[in-house]
C-alpha positions as CSV (number, residue, x, y, z in Angstrom):
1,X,-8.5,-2.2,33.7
2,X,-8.5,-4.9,36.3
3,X,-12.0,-5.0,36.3
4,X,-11.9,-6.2,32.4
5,X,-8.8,-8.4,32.5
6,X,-9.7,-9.8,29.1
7,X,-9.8,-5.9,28.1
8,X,-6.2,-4.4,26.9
9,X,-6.4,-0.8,25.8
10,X,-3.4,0.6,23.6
11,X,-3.5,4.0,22.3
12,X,-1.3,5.1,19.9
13,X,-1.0,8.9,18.7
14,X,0.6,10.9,16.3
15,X,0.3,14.4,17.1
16,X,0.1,15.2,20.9
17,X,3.1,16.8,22.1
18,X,4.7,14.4,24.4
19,X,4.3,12.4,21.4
20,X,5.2,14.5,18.3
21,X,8.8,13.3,18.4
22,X,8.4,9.7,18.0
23,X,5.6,9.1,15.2
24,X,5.3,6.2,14.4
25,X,2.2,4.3,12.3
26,X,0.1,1.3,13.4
27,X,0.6,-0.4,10.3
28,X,4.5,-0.2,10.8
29,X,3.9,-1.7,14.2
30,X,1.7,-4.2,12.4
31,X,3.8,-5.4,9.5
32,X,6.8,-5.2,11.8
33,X,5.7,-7.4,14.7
34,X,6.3,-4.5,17.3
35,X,2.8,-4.2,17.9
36,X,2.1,-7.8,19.4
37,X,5.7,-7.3,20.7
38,X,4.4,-4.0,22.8
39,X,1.0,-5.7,23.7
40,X,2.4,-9.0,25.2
41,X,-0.2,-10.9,22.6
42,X,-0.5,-12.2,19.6
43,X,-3.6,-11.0,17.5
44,X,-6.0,-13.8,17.0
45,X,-9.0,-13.7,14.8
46,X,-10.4,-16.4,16.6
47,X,-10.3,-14.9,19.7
48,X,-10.0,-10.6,19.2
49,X,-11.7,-7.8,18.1
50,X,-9.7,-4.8,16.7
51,X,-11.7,-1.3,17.3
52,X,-9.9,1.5,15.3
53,X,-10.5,4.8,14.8
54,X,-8.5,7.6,12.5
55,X,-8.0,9.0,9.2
56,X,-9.6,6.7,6.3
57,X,-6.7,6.2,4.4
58,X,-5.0,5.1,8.4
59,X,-7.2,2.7,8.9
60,X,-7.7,1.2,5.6
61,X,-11.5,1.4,4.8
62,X,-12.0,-0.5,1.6
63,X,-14.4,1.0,-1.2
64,X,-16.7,-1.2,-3.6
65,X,-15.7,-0.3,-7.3
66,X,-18.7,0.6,-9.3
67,X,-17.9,-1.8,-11.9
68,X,-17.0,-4.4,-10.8
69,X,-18.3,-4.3,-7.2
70,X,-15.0,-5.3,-5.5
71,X,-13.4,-4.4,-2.5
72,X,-10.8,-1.7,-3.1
73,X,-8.3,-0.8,-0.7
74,X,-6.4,2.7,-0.1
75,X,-2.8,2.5,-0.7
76,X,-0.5,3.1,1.4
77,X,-1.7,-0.4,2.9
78,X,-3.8,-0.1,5.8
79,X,-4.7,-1.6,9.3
80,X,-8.0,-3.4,7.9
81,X,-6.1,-5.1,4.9
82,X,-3.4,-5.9,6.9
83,X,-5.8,-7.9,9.5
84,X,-7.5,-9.4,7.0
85,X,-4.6,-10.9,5.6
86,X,-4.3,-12.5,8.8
87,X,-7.8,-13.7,8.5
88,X,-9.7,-11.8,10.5
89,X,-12.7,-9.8,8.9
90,X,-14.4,-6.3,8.9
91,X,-17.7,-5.5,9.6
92,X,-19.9,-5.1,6.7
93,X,-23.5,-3.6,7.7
94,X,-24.6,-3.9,3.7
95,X,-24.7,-7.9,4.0
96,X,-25.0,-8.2,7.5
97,X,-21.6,-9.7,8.5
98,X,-19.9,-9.0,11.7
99,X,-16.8,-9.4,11.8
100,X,-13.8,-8.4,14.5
101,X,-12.7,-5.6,13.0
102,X,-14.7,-2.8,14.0
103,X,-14.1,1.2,12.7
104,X,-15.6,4.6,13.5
105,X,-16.7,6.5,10.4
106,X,-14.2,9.4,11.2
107,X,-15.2,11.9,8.4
C-alpha cells in the first residue's frame, strides 16, 4: 500500500471463520461513525470514491419504479443511501453520470 498512499483498503467480512464471531454490517459502521473511526478518515464526497461489493440488499442498489420512474431503495437501509445522504452519488450508466460510489453487479 505504500506505493498508493492515497489508496486505503478496508475489507470487512461476515462469514470467514476468524471472523464469524464478530459480524458486524457496514452500514452499522456507517450510521454509527465506527467506520471513519476505524479508517482514521472522514468520507468526503469531494474527495473519495467508495467501491463496494456484496449482496444487493447490502449494498443498497436502488431500483426505478415502473410508474413513477423513481429511485427505490431496499430496506433495511443500505451503504448507497446512506452515502448519498451525505451527498456523494452513485454511478448511473443509463444517463451517463459518474459518480463516487461505484458497485459490482454481484448476482
Amino acid at each position: 500500500m505504500r506505493r498508493y498512499a492515497n489508496y486505503l483498503y478496508l475489507p470487512l467480512t461476515t462469514r470467514e471463520v476468524e471472523t464469524v464471531n464478530q459480524k458486524v454490517y457496514i452500514q452499522d459502521l456507517l450510521s454509527s461513525g465506527q467506520l471513519e473511526q476505524r479508517l482514521g478518515e472522514t468520507l468526503d464526497p469531494a474527495r473519495t470514491h467508495v467501491f463496494l461489493c456484496g449482496n444487493p440488499k447490502m449494498i443498497g442498489v436502488p431500483v426505478k419504479d415502473r410508474d413513477t420512474g423513481a429511485r427505490v431503495y431496499p430496506q433495511p437501509r443500505g451503504v448507497i443511501e446512506l452515502l448519498e445522504q451525505r451527498g456523494f452519488q452513485t454511478d448511473q450508466p443509463n444517463i451517463k453520470l459518474k459518480g463516487n460510489i461505484h458497485y459490482e453487479e454481484y448476482w
